[in-house]
N, C-alpha and C positions, 0 to 999 in steps of 0.2 A: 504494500500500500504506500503512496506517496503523494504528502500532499499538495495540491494546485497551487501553483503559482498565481499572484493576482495578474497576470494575463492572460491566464489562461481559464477564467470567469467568464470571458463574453458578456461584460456588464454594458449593458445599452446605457448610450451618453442621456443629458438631459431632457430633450429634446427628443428621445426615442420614449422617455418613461413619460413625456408631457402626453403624446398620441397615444397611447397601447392605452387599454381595455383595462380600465379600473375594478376594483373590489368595491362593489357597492357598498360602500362605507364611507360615512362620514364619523369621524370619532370628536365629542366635543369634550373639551378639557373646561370642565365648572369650577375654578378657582385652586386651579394649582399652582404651589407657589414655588417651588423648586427649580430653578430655568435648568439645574441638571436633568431633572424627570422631562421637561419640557424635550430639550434635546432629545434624550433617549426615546421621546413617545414618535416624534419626526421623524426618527430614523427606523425604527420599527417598523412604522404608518409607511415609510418608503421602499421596506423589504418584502412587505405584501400589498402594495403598490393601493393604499385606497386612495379614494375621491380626495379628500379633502380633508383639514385641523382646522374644528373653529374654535378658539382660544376666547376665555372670556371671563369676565374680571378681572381679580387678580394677576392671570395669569397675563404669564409677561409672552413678550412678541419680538421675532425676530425685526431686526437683526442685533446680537446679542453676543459678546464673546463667551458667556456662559453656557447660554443653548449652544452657539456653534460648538462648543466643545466636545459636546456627547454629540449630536446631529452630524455632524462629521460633512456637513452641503447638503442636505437631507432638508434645510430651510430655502433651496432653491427648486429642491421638484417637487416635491409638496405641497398644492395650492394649500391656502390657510387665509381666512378671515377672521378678523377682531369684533364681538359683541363686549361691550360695557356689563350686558345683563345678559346671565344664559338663559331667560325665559324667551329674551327676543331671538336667540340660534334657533331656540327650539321651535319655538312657533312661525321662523320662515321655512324651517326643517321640515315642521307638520305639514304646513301649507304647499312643500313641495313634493309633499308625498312618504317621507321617509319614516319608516314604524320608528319610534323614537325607545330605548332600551337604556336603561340605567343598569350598570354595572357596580350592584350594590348585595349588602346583606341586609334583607327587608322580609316582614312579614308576608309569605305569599309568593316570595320569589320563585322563580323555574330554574333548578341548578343545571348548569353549564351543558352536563353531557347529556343532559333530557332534551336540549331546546334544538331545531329540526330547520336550522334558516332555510327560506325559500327564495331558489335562485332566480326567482322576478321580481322579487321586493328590494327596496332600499331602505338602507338601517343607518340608525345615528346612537353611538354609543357613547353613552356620558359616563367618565371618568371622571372621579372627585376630590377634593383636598387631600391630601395626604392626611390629615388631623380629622376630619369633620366631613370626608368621603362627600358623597353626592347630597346636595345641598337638597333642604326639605321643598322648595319650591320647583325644582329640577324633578326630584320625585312624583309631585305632585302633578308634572303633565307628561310624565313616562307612559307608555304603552303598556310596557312590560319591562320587570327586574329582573337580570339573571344575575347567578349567586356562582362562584368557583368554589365548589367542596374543599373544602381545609379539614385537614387530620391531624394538627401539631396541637401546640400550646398556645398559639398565637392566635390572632381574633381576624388578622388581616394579612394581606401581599401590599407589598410596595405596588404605588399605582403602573411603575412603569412595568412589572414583573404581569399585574391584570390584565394591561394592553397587550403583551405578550401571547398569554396563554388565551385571550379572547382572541386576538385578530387571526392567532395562527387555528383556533377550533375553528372558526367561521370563515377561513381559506381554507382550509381543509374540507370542510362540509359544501362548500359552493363552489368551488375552484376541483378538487381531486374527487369529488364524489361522480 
């Protein structure tokens, strides 16, 4: 076994990942305040190539030598919009059709490996403070909440570790199924 040189990736320039066929996804970051997590969620959000970051409140916006740090140019192919308020992402989200999902631990929630995406719908996945997770107004015009089953001691995943394990369930479920 030996491993690939980074030439040997076939990594499409900017400009190739602006044209190709998105991950119907939009993922909205409700008040994150880490511009490391921010970084890292861009670059993620770029490895499974979705729509769009709408960033809102809190959360900071490129261009940023913090974000760029984890983001690694990940804030140049990733369209991304700024809302003040994430009720107003959500409700142009609604209005454009996208089932809106919070990525939370909530009475009632649908855990991870139960939920079944259908590959004609468009989703907008709210990702939440590191402290204080998805805001209760966020919740309140959710669709639906999915839950990542946890077996530790711990009550949470880092948000950028959520985005991880959601965007890759939900490439996997729509993209290789």
């Amino acid at each position: 076994m030996r491993k690939l040189k980074t030439t040997e990736l076939n990594r499409i320039d900017i400009d190739g990942f602006k044209s190709q066929e998105k991950l119907p996804i939009v993922v909205v970051l409700d008040n994150v305040r880490s511009m490391h997590n921010i970084g890292s969620i861009f670059r993620t959000s770029d490895g499974f190539a979705v729509e769009c970051i709408y960033l809102c409140g809190i959360t900071a916006k490129p261009p940023h030598r913090d974000i760029e740090k984890t983001a690694l140019g990940a804030t140049q192919s990733v369209d991304w919009k700024y809302f003040e308020h994430t009720e107003d992402a959500l409700l142009e989200l609604k209005n454009l059709g996208y089932q809106i999902i919070a990525i939370e631990q909530a009475e009632g929630s649908t855990m991870l490996h139960t939920f079944s995406p259908d590959s004609g719908h468009k989703y907008a996945l709210i990702l939440g403070n590191e402290v204080d997770g998805v805001s209760e107004a966020a919740m309140q015009m959710s669709d639906l909440c999915i839950e990542i089953p946890q077996f530790g001691t711990k009550h949470s995943f880092n948000v950028v570790i959520s985005a991880g394990i959601v965007l890759w369930d939900f490439f996997a479920k729509i993209k290789l199924s």
